[in-house]
C-alpha positions as CSV (number, residue, x, y, z in Angstrom):
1,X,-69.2,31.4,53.8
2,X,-68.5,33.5,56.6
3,X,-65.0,32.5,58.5
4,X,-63.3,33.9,61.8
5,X,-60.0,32.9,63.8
6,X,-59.7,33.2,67.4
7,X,-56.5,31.5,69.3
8,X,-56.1,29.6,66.4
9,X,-59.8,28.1,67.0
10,X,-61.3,28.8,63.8
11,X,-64.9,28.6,63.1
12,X,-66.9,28.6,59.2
13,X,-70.3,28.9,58.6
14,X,-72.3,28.4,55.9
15,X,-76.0,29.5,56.1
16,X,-78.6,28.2,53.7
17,X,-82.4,29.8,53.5
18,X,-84.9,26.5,54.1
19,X,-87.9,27.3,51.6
20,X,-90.1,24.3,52.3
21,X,-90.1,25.0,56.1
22,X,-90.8,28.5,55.4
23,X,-94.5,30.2,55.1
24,X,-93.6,34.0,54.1
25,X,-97.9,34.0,54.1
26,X,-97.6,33.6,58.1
27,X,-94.4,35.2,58.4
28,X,-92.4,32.1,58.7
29,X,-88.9,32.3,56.9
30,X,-86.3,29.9,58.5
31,X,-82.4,29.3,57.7
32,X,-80.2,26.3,58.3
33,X,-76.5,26.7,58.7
34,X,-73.7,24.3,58.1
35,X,-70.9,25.1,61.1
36,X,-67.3,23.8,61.1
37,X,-65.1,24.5,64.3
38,X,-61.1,23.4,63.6
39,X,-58.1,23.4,66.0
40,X,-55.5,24.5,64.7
41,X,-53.7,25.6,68.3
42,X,-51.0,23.4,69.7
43,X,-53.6,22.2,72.4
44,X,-56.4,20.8,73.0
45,X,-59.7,22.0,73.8
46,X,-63.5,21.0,74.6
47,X,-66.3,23.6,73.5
48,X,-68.6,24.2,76.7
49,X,-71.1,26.7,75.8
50,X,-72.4,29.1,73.3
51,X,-74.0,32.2,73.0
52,X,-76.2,33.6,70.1
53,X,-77.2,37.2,69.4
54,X,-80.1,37.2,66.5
55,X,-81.6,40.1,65.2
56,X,-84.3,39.8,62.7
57,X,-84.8,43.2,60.2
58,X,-87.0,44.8,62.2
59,X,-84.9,45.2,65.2
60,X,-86.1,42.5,67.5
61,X,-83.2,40.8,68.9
62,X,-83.3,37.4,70.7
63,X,-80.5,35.7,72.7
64,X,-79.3,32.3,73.1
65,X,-77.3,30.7,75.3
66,X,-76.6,27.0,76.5
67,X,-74.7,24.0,77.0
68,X,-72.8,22.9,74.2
69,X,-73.9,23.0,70.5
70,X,-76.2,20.3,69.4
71,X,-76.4,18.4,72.6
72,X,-72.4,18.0,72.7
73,X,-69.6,19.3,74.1
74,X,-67.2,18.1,71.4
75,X,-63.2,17.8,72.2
76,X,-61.0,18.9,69.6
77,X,-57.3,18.2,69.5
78,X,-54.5,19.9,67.5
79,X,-55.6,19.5,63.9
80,X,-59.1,18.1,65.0
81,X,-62.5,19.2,63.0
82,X,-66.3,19.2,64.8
83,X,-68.7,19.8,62.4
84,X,-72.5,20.7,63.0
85,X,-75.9,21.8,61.3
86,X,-78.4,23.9,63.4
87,X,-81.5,26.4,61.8
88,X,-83.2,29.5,63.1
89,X,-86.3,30.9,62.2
90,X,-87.0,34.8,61.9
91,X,-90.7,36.5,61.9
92,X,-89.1,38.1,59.0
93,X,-87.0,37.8,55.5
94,X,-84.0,38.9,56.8
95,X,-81.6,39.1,60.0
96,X,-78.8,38.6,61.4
97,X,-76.3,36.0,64.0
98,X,-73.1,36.1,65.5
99,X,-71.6,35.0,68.8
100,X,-69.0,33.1,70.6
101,X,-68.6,29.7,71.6
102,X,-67.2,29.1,75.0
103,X,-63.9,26.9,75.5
104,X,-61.8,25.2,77.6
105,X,-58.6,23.8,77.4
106,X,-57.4,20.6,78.8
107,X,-55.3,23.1,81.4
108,X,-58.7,24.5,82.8
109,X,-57.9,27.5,80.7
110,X,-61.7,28.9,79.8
111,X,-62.1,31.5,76.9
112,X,-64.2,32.7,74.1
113,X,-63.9,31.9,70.4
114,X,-66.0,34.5,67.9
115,X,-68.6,32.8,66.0
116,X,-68.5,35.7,62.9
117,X,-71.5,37.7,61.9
118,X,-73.6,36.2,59.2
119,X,-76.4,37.7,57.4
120,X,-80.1,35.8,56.6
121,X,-81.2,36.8,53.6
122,X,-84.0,35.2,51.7
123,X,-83.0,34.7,48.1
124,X,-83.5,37.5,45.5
125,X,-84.5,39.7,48.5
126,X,-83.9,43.3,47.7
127,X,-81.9,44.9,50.4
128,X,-82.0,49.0,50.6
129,X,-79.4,50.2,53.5
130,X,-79.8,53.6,54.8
């Protein structure tokens, strides 16, 4: 699991490679992950927008952005937990996301929440870092 904190917004993610909707024969590998956003501020706050940055191994990088998560724009007071499921497919057996998540408090205070870096690794891949 991959975990980060900002303003006492914290959000967990849990990626998961999706074999049967994968073809590795056409290039075709694709990952679900498992997000969890909790408040633990002292106010509270709706989620407005997010922003993804993807890289797949090769360097191609594709961004993102849009309304909500899912659909929603979920409101989360002190204590509160949202919790979603989303995927992305990559053209190859590895990658990489991170990004932020837009938010506003019930103040009209707007400001960004890190989603943390998380890696996309097919299972039993064999990484070699330069």
């Amino acid at each position: 699991m991959y975990r980060a904190l900002t303003r006492g917004i914290e959000v967990v993610i849990e990626p998961y490679y999706l074999e049967e909707q994968s073809d590795p024969d056409d290039d075709r590998y694709v990952w679900g992950y498992r997000i969890v956003i909790s408040n633990f501020s002292e106010e509270p706050v709706r989620l407005i927008s997010r922003y993804w940055h993807i890289t797949d191994q090769n360097g191609q990088v594709d961004e993102v952005t849009g309304p909500g998560v899912i659909g929603e724009q979920p409101h989360l007071g002190p204590g509160d937990t949202y919790e979603y499921s989303s995927g992305c497919p990559l053209d190859t057996p590895s990658g990489v996301m991170f990004g932020r998540y837009q938010m506003e408090t019930d103040r009209g205070v707007i400001f960004d929440v890190d989603i943390p870096a998380f890696s996309l690794d097919v299972p039993g891949l064999v990484r070699v870092l330069n």
